[in-house]
N, CA, C and O of each residue as an XYZ file, in Angstrom:
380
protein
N       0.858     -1.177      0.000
C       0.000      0.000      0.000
C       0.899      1.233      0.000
O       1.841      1.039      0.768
N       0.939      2.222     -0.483
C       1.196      3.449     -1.186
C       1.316      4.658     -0.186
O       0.588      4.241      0.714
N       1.759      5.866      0.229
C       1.613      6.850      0.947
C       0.653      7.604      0.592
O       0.369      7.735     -0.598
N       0.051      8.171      1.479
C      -1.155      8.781      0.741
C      -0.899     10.122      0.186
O      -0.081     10.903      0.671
N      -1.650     10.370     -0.880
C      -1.648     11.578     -1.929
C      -1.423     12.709     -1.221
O      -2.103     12.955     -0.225
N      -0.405     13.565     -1.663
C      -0.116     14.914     -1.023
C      -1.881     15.980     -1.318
O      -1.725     17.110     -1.781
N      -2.654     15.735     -1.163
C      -4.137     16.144     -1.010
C      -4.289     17.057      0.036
O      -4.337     16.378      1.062
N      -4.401     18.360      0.340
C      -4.834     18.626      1.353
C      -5.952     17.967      2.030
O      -5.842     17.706      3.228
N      -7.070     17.656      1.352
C      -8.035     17.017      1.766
C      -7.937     15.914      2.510
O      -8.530     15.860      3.587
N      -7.052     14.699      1.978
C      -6.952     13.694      2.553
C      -5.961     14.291      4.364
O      -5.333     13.555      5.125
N      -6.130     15.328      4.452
C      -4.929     15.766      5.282
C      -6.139     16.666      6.530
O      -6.249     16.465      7.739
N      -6.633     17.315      5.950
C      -7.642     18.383      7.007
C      -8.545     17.617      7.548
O      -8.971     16.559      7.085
N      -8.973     18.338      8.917
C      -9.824     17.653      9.506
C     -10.979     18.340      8.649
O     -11.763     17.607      8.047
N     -11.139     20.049      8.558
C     -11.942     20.617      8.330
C     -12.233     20.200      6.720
O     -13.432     19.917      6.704
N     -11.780     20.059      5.586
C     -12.047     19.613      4.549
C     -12.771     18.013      4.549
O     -13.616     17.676      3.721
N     -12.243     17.104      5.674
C     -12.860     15.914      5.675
C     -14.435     16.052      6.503
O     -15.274     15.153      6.453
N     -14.563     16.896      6.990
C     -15.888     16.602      7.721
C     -16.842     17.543      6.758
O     -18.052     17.320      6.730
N     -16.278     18.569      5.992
C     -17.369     19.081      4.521
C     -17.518     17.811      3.383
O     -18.468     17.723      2.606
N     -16.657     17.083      3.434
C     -16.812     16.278      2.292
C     -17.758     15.015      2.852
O     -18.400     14.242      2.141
N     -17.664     15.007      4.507
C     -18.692     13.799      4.519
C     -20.175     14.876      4.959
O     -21.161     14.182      5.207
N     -20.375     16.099      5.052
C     -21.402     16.375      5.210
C     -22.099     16.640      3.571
O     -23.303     16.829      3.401
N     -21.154     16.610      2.532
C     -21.470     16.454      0.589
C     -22.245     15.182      0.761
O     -23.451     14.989      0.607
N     -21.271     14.338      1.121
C     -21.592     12.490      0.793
C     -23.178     12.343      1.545
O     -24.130     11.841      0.947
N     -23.273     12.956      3.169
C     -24.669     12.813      3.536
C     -25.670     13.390      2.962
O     -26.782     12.911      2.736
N     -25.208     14.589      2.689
C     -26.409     15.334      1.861
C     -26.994     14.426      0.676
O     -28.129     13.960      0.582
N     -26.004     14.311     -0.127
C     -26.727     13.372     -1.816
C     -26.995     12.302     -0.868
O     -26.825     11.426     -1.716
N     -27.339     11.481      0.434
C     -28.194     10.162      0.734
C     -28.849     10.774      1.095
O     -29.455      9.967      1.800
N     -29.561     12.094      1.312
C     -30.655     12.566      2.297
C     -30.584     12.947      3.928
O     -31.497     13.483      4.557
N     -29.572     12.633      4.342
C     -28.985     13.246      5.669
C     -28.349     14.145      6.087
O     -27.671     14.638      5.187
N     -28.221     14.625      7.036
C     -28.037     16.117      7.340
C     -26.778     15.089      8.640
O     -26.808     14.053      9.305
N     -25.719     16.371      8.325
C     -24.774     15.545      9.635
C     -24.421     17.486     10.393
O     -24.160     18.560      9.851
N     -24.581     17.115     11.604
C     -24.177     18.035     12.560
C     -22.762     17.779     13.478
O     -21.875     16.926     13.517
N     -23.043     18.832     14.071
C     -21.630     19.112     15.206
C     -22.750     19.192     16.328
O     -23.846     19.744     16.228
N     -22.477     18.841     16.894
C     -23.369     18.826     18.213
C     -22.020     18.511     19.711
O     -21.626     17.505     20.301
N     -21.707     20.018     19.794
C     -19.898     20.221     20.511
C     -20.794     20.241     21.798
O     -21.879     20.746     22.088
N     -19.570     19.227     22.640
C     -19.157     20.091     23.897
C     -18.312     21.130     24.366
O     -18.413     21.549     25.519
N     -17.414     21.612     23.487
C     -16.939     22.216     23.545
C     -16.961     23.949     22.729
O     -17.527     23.997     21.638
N     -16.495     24.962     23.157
C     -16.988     26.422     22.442
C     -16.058     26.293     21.389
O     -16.258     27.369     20.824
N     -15.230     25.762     20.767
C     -14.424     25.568     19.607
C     -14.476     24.393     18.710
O     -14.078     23.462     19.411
N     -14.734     23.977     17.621
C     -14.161     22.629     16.992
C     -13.463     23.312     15.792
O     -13.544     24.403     15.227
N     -12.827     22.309     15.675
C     -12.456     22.136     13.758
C     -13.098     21.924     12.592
O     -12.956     22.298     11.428
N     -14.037     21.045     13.353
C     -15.249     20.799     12.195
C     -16.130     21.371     11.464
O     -17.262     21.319     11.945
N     -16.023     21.962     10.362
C     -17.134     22.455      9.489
C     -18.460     22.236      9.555
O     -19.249     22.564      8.669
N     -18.736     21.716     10.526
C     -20.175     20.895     10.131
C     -21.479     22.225     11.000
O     -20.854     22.994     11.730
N     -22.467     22.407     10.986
C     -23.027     23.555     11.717
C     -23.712     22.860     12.727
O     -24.299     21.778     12.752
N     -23.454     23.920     13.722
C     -23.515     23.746     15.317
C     -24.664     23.477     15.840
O     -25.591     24.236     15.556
N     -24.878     22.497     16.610
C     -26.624     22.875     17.546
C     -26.556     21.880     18.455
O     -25.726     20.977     18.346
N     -27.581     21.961     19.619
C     -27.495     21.302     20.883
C     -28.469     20.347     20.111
O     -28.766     20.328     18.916
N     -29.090     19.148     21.701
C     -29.436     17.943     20.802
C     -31.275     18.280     20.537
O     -32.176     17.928     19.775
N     -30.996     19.451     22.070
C     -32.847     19.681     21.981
C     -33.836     20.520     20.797
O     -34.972     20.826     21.158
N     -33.573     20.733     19.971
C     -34.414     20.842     17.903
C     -34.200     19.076     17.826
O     -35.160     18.306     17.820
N     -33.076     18.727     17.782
C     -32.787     17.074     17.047
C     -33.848     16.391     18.227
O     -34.658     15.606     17.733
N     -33.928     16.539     19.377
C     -34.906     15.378     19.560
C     -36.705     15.640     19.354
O     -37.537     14.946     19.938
N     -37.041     16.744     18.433
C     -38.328     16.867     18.043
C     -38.295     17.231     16.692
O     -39.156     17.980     16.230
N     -36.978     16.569     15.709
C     -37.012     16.513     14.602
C     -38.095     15.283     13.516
O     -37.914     14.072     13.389
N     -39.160     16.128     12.896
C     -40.013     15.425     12.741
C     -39.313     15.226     11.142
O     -38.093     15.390     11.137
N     -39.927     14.901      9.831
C     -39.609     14.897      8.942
C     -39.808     16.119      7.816
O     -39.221     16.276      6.745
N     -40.594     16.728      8.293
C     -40.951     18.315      7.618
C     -39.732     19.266      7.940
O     -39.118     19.952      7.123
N     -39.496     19.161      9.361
C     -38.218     19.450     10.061
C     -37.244     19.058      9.386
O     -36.727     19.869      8.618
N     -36.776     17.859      9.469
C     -35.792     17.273      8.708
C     -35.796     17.798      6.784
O     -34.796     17.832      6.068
N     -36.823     18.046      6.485
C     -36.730     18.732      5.097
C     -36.402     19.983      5.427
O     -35.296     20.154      4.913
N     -36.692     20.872      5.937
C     -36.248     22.173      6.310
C     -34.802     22.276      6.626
O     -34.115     22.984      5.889
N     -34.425     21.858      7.308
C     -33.154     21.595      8.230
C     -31.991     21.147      6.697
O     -30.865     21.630      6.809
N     -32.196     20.454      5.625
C     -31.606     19.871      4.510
C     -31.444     20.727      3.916
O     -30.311     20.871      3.457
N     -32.729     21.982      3.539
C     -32.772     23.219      2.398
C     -31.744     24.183      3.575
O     -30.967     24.826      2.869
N     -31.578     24.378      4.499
C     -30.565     25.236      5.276
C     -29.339     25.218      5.071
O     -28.658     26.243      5.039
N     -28.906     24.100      4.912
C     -27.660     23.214      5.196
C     -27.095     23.417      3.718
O     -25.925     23.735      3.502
N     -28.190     23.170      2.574
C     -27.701     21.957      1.714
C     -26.799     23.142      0.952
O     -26.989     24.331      0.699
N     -25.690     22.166      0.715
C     -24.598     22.494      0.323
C     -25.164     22.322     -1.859
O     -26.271     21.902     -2.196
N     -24.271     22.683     -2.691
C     -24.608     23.145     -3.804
C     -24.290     21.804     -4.575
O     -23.141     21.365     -4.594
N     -25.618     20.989     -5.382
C     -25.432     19.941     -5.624
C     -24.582     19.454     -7.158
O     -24.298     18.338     -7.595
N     -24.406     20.504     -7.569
C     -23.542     20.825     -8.950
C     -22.060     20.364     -8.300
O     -21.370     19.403     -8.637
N     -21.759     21.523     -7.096
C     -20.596     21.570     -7.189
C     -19.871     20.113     -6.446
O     -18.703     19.769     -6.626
N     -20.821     19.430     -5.637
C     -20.720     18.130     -4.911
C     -20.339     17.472     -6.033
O     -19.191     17.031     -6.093
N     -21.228     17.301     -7.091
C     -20.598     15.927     -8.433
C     -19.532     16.664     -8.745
O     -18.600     15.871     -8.614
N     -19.066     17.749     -9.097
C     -17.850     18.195     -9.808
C     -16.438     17.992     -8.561
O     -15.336     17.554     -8.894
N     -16.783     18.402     -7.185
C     -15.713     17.564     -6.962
C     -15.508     15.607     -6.925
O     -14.583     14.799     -7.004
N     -16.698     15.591     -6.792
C     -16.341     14.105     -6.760
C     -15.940     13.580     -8.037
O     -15.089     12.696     -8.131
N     -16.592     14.156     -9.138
C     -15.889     13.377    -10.695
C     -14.458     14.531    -10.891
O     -14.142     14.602    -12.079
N     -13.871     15.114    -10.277
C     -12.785     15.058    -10.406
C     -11.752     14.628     -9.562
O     -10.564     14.737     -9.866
N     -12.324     13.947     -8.087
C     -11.715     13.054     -7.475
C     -11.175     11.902     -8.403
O      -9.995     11.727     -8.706
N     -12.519     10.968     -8.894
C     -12.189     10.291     -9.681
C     -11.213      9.895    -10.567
O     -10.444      8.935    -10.516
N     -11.438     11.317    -11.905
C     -10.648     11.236    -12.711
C      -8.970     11.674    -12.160
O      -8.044     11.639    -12.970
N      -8.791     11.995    -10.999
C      -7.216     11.862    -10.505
C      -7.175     10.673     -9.936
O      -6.038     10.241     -9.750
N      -8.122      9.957     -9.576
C      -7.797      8.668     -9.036
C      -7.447      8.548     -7.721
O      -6.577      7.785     -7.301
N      -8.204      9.394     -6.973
C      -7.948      9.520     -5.797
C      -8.765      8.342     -4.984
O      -8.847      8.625     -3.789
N      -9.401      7.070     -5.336
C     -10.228      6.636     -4.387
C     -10.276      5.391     -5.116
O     -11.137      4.874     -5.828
N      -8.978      5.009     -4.702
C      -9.649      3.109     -4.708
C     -10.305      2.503     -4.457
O     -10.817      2.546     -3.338
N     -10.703      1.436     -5.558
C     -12.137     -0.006     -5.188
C     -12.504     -0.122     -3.415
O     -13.597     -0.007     -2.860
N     -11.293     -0.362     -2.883
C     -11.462     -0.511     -1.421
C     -12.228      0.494     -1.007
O     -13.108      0.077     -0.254
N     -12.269      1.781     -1.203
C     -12.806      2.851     -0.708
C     -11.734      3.595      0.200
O     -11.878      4.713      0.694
N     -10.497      2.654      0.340
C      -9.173      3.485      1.004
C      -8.483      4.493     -0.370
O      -8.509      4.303     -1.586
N      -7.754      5.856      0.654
C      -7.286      6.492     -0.195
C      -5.649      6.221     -0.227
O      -4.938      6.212      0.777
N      -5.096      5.953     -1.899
C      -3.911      5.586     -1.736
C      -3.205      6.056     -3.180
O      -3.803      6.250     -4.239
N      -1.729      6.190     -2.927
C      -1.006      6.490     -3.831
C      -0.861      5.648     -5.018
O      -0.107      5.989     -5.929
């Protein structure tokens, strides 16, 4: 197995937690930060758990149109992941 690709991406915390809140969005899920703490790294947008535990599904559609990140630009990075070959069969990333 290979060193992994000089990628920033494969490298940031903050670039890896936008790219899995891309990947949830196109399945229909919404991914949060839900900190204990007044700082993270994570890109993801902030909220305590009390909205999430009277998240109904109208909610949950609302909450998606807030969030949702731009679905053009989601396939364009991912088909140019691709075409560099950044993402082996395994689903591991490798040189």
């Amino acid at each position: 197995m290979g060193a992994l690709k000089p990628d920033v991406t494969l490298q940031s915390l903050e670039a890896k937690s936008i790219r899995l809140m891309a990947l949830a969005q196109q399945q229909g899920c919404v991914v949060v930060n839900v900190p204990d703490q007044p700082a993270s790294r994570l890109r993801l947008p902030r909220t305590n758990l009390n909205p999430l535990n009277h998240l109904n599904a109208d909610g949950h559609q609302d909450l998606m149109n807030q969030l949702s990140l731009k679905g053009r630009a989601i396939e364009a990075a991912l088909s140019a992941q691709a075409q560099l070959g950044y993402m082996a069969p395994s689903g591991r990333y490798c040189a």
